[in-house]
Backbone as CSV, one residue per row, in Angstrom:
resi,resn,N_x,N_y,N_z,CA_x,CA_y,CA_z,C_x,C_y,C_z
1,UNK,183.317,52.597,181.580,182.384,51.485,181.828,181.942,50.950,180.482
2,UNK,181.741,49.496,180.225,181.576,48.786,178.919,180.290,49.173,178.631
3,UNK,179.835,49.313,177.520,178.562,49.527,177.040,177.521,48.564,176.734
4,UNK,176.390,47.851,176.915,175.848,47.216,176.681,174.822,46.970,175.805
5,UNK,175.172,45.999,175.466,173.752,46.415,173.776,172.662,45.448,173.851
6,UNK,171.927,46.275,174.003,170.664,44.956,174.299,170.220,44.637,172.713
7,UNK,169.765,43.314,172.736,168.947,42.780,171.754,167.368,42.766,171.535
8,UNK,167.011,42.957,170.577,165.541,43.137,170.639,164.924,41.467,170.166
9,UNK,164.245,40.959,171.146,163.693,39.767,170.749,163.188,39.396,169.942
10,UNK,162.595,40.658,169.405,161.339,40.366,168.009,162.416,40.375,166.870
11,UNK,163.449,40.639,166.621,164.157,41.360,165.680,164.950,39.711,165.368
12,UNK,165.507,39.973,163.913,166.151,39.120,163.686,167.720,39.402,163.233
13,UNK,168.524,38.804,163.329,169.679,39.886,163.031,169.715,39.057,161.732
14,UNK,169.117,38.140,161.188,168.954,37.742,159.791,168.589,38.685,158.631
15,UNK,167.314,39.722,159.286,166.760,40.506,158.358,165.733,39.625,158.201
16,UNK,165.085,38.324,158.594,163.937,37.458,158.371,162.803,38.116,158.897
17,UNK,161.353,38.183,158.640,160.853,38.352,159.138,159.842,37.809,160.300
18,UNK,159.985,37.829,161.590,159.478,36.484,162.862,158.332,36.246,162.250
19,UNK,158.097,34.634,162.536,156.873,34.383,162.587,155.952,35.004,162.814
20,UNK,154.729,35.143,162.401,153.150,35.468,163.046,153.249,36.985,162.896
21,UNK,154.390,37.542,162.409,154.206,39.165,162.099,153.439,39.263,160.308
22,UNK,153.328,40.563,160.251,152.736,40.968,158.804,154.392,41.706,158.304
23,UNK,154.410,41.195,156.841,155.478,41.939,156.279,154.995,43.324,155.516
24,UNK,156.115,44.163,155.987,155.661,45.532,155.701,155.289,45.293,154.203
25,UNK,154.060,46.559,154.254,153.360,46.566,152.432,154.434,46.915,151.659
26,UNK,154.556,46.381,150.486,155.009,47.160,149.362,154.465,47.952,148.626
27,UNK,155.146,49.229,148.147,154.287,50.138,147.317,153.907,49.848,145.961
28,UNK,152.322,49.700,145.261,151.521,49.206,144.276,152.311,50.335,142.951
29,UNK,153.017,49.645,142.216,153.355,49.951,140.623,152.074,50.254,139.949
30,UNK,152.042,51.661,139.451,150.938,52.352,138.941,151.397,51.973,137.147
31,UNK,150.834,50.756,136.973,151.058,50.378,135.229,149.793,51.334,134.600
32,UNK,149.331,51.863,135.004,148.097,52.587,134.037,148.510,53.218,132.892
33,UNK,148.228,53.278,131.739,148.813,54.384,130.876,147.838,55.793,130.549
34,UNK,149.051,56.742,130.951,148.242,57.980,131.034,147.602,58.644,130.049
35,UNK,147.712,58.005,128.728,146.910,58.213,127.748,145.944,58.144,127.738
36,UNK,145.872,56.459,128.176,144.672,55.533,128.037,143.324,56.551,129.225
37,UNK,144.234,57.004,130.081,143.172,57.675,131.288,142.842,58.940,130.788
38,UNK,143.836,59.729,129.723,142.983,60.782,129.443,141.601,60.519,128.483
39,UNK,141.980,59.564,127.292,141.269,59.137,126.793,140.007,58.218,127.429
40,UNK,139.746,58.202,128.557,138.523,57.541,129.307,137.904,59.255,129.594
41,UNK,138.769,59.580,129.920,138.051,60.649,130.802,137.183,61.844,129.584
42,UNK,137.963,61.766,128.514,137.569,62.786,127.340,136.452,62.133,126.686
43,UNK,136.066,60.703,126.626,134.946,59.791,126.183,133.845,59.964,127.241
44,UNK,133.911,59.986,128.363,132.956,60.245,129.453,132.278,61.226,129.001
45,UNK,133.336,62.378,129.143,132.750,63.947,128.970,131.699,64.213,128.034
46,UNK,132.623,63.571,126.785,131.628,63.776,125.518,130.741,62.893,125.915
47,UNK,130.075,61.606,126.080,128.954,61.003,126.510,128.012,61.768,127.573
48,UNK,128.347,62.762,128.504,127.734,63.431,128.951,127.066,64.490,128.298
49,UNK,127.874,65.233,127.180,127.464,66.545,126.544,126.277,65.813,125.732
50,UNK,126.905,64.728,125.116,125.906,64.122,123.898,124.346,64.169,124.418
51,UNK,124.910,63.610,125.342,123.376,62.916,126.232,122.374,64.608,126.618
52,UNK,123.496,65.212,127.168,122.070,66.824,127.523,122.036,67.390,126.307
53,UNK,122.608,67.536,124.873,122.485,67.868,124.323,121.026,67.173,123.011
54,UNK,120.904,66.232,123.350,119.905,65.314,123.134,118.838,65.717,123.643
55,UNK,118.894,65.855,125.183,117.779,65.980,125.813,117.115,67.337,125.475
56,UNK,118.633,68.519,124.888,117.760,70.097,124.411,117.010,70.068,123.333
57,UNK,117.159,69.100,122.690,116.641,69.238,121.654,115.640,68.390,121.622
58,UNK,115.418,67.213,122.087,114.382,66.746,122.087,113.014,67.522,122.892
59,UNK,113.659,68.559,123.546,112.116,69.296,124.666,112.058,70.381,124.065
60,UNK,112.926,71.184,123.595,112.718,72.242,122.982,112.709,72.768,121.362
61,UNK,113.368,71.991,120.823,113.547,71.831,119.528,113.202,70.873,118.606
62,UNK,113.091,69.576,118.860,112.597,68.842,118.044,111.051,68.726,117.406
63,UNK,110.764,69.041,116.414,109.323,69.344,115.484,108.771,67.744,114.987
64,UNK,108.285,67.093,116.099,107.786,65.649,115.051,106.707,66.241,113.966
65,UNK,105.857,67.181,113.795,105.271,67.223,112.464,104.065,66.728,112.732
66,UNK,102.971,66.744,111.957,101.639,66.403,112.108,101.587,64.644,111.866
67,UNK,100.234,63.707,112.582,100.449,62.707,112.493,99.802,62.489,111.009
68,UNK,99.872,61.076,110.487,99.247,60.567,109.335,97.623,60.820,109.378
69,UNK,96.844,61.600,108.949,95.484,61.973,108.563,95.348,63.457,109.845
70,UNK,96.227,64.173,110.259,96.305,64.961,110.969,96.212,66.404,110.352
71,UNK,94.987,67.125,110.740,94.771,68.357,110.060,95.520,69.371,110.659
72,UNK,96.424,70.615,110.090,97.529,71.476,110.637,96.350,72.534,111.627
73,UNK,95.291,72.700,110.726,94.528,73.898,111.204,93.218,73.186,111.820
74,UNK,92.908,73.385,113.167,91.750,72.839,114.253,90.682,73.503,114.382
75,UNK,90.336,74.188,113.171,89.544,74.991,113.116,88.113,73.872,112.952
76,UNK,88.071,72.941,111.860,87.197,72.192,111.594,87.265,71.329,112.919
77,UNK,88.236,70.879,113.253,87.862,69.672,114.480,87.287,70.201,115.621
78,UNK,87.900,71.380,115.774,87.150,71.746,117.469,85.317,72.241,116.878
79,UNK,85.035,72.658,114.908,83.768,73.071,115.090,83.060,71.409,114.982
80,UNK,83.738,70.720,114.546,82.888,69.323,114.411,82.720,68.506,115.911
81,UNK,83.690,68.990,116.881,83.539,68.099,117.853,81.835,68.652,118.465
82,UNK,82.089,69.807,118.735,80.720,70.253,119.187,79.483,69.661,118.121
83,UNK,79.276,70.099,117.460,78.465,69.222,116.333,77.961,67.437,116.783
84,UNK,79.281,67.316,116.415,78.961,66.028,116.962,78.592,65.050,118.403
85,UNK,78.656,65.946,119.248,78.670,65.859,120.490,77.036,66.115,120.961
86,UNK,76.274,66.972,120.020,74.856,66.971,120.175,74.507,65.901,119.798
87,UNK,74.896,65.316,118.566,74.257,64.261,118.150,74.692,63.070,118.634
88,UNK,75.605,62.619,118.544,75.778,61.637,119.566,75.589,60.998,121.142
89,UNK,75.245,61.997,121.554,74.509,62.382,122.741,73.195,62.002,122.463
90,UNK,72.099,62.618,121.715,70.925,62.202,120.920,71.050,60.424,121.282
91,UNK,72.111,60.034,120.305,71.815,58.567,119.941,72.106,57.944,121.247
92,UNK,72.805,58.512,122.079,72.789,57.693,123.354,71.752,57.401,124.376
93,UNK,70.855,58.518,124.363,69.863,58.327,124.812,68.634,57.147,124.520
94,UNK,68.591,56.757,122.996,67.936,55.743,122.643,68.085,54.663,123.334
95,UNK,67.187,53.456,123.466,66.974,52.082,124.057,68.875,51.298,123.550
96,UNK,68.694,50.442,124.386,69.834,49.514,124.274,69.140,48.441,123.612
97,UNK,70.320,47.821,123.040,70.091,46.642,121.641,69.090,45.579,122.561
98,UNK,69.912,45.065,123.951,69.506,44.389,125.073,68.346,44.621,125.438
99,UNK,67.471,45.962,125.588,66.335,45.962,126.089,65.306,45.895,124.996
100,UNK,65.844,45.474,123.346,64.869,45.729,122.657,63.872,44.737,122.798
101,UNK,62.589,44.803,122.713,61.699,43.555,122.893,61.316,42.797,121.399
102,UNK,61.830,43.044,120.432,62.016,42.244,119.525,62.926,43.290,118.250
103,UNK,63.260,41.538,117.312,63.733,42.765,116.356,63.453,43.534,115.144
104,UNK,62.631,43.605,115.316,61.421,44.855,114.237,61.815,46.322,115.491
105,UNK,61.739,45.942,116.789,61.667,47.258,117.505,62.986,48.027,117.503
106,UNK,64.420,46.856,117.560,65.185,47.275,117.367,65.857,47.781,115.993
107,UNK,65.156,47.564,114.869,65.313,47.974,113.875,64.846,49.638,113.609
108,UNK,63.324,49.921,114.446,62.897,51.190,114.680,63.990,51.973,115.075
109,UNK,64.888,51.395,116.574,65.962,52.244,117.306,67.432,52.418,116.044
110,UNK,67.594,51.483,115.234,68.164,52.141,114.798,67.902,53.228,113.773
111,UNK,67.246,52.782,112.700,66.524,54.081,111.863,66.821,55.246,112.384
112,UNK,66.061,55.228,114.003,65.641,56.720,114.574,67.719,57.012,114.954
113,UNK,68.222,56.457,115.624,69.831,56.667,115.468,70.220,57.282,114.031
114,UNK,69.988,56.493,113.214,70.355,57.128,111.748,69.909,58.289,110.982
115,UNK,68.835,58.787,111.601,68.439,60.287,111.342,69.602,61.312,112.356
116,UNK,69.634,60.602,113.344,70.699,61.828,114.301,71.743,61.979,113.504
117,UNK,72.865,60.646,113.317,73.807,60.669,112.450,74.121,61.214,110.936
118,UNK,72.774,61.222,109.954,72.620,61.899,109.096,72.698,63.116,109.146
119,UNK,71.943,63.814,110.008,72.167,65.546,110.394,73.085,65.838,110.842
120,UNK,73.789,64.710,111.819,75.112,65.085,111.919,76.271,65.290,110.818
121,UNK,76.101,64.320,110.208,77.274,64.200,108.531,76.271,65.561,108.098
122,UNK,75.487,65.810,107.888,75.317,66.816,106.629,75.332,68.700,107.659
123,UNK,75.456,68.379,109.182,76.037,70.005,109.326,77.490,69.657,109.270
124,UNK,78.050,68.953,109.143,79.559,68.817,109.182,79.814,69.147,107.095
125,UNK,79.345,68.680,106.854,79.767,69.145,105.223,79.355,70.763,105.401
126,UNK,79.423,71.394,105.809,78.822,72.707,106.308,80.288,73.463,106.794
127,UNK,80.548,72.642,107.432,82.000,73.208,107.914,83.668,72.586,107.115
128,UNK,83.478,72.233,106.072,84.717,71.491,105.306,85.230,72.366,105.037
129,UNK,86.664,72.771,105.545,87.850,73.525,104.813,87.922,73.726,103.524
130,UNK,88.037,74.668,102.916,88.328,74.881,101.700,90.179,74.863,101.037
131,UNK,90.781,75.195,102.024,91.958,75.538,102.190,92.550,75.445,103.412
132,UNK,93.698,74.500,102.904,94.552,73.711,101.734,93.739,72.941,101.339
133,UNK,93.911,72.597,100.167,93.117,71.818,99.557,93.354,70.201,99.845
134,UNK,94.551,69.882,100.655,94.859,68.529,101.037,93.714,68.283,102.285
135,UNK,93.220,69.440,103.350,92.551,69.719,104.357,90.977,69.082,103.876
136,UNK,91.200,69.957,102.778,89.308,69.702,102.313,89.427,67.806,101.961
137,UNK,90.267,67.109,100.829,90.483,66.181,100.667,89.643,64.972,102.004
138,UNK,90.748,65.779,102.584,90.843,64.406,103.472,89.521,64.751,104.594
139,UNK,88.893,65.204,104.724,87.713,66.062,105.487,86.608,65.386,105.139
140,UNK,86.330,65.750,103.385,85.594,64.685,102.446,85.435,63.433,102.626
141,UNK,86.954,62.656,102.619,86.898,61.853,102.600,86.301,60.821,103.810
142,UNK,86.534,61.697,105.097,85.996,61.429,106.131,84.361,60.792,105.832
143,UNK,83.839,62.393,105.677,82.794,62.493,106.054,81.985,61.339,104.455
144,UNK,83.024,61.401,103.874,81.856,60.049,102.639,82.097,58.662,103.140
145,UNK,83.305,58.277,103.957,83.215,57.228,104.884,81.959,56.954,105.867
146,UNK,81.804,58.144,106.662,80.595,57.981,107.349,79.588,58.227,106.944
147,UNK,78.782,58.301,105.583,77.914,58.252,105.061,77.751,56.580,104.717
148,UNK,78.741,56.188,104.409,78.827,54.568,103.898,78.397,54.191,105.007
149,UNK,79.114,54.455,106.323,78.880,53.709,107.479,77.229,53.476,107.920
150,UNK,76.361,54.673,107.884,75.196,55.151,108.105,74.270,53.982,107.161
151,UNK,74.890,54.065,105.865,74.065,53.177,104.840,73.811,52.162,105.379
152,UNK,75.346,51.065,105.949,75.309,49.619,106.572,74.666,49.881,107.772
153,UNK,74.562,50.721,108.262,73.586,50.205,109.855,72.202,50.516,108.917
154,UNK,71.716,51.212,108.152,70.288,51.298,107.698,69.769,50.095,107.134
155,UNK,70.699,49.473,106.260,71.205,48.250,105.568,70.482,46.788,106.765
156,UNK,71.399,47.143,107.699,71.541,46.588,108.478,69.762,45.873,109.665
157,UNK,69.351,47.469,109.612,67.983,47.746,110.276,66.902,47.051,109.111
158,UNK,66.731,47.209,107.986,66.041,46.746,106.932,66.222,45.212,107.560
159,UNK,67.436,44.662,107.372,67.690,43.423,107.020,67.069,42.606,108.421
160,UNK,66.822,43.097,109.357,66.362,42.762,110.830,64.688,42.161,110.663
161,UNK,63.979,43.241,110.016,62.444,43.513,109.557,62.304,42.233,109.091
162,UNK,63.323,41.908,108.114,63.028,40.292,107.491,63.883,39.495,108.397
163,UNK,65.030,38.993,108.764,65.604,38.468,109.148,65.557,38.300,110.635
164,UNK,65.083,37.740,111.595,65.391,38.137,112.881,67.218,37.398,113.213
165,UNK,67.643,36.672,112.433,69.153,36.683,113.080,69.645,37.107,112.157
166,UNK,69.415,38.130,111.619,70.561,38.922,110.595,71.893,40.284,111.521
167,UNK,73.150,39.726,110.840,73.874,40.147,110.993,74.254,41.293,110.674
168,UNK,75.004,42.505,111.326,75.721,43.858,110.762,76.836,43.372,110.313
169,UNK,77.164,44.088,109.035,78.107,43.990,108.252,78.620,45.119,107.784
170,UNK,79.445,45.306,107.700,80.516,46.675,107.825,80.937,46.536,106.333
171,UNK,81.138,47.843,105.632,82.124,47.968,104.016,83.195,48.292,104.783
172,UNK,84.488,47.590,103.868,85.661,47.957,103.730,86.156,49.014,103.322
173,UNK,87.301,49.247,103.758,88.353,50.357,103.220,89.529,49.929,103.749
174,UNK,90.122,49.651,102.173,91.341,48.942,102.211,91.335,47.712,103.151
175,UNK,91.874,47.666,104.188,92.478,46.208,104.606,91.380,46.172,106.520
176,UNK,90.669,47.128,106.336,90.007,47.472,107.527,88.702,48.056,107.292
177,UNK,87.854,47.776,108.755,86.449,48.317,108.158,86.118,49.434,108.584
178,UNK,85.142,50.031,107.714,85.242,51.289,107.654,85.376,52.392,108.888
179,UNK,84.601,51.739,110.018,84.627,52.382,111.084,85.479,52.806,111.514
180,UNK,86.612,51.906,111.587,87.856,52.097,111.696,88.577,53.026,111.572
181,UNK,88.300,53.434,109.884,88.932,54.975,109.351,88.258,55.700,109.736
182,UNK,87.124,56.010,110.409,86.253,56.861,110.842,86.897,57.365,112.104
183,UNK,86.828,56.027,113.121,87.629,56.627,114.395,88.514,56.936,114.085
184,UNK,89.688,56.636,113.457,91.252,56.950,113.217,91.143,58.029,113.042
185,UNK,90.353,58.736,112.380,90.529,60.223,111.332,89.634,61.468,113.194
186,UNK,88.790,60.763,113.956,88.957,61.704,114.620,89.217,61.696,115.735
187,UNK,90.123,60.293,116.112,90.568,60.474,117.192,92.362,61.590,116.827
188,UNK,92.983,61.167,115.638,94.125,62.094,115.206,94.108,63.747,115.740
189,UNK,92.426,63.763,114.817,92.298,65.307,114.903,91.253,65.424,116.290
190,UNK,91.659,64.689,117.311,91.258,65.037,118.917,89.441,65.640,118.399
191,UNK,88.466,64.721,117.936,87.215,64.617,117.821,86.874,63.445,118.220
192,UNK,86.923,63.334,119.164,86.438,62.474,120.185,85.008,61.930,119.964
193,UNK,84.113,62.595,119.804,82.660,62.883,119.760,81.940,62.333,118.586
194,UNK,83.049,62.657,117.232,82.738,62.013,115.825,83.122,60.288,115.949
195,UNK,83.686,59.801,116.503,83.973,58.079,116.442,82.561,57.652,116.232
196,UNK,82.623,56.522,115.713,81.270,56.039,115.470,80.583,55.141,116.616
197,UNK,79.400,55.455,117.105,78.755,55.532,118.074,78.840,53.865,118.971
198,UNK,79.108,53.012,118.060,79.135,51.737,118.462,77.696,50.971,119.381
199,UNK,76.238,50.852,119.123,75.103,50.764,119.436,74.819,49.684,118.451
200,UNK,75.173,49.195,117.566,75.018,48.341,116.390,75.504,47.157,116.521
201,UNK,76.765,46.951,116.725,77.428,45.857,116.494,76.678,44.784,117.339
C-alpha cells in the first residue's frame, strides 16, 4: 500500500519563516573580555577591603590628638568647673539689666557681679598646673584674659554713674574680643561654667 505524506501547513518547504510566527532566538555572542571581568571583580574587592579597613581604624585606632587650647590633664578643668559653677550661679541670681530701675542701680548690679567673678578668678589661680609647663602657660593666660574682662564690665559700671547711655566695650585679643577667648578656652576644656556670664552686654 502507497505511503502517504502529509504536509504540515504551518511549515514551509522553503525553510521561510510563515508569517505572524516569532523566529527562533539566536544564541547572544559573549564579546566580554575575561580579563577585563577579572579585573572588575579584583577592583571591587579591594574597594571593599579599603573601605572596612578605613572604618577599623577610624573607631579603633585613629588618635585625633588634643584640640587647639586643649589641656591633656582634666585635673584643673573638672577643679575649675565646680569653682566656677558657685560663682556663676551667685551672679545669676542678681536683678536683670531689664528690671533695673535706673542706671546708677544697674551699675550697683554689676559691681556686686564683679566681686563674685573676682573670687572666682582668684580661687582658680589657686588651682593652675604647674606641670607641663605649656599647661600652666595657657591656664594663665586664661585666667589674665578674664581679669581684663572683669576690668571692662567695672569700666563699664563706672561709666553708667556718669553716662546714662554709655556703652560696654570689650578689649581685644588679636582679631576677637576677649570674651571670646575666654569661652573658647573653656568650652575646649569642657568648663562649661567658666564662659563668661553674659549679664552685661
Amino acid at each position: 500500500m502507497p505511503k502517504l505524506w502529509t504536509v504540515n501547513s504551518n511549515s514551509d518547504p522553503t525553510g521561510a519563516t510563515p508569517a505572524g510566527s516569532r523566529p527562533a532566538p539566536r544564541p547572544v555572542k559573549d564579546d566580554s573580555n575575561p580579563a577585563l571581568r577579572k579585573l572588575a571583580w579584583v577592583a571591587g574587592l579591594s574597594f571593599a577591603f579599603v573601605m572596612i579597613a578605613a572604618w577599623i581604624f577610624g573607631l579603633f585606632i585613629y588618635d585625633p590628638g588634643l584640640l587647639v587650647d586643649e589641656l591633656e590633664d582634666r585635673s584643673f578643668g573638672e577643679a575649675a568647673e565646680v569653682i566656677c559653677s558657685e560663682h556663676t550661679e551667685a551672679v545669676s541670681t542678681l536683678p536683670r539689666a531689664e528690671n533695673a530701675e535706673d542706671p546708677g542701680q544697674r551699675a550697683d548690679v554689676i559691681t556686686e557681679a564683679n566681686g563674685y567673678l573676682t573670687a572666682m578668678v582668684n580661687q582658680l589661680w589657686l588651682e593652675v598646673p604647674s606641670d607641663p609647663p605649656v599647661a600652666s602657660e595657657a591656664v594663665e593666660e586664661w585666667l589674665g584674659d578674664w581679669e581684663t574682662h572683669i576690668e571692662d564690665r567695672q569700666e563699664y559700671a563706672d561709666a553708667l554713674r556718669d553716662d546714662p547711655q554709655a556703652r560696654f566695650a570689650e578689649s581685644a585679643k588679636g582679631t576677637r574680643q576677649v570674651s571670646r577667648a575666654i569661652d573658647g578656652f573653656a568650652q575646649v576644656n569642657r568648663m562649661t561654667s567658666c564662659e563668661t556670664t553674659g549679664d552685661v552686654g
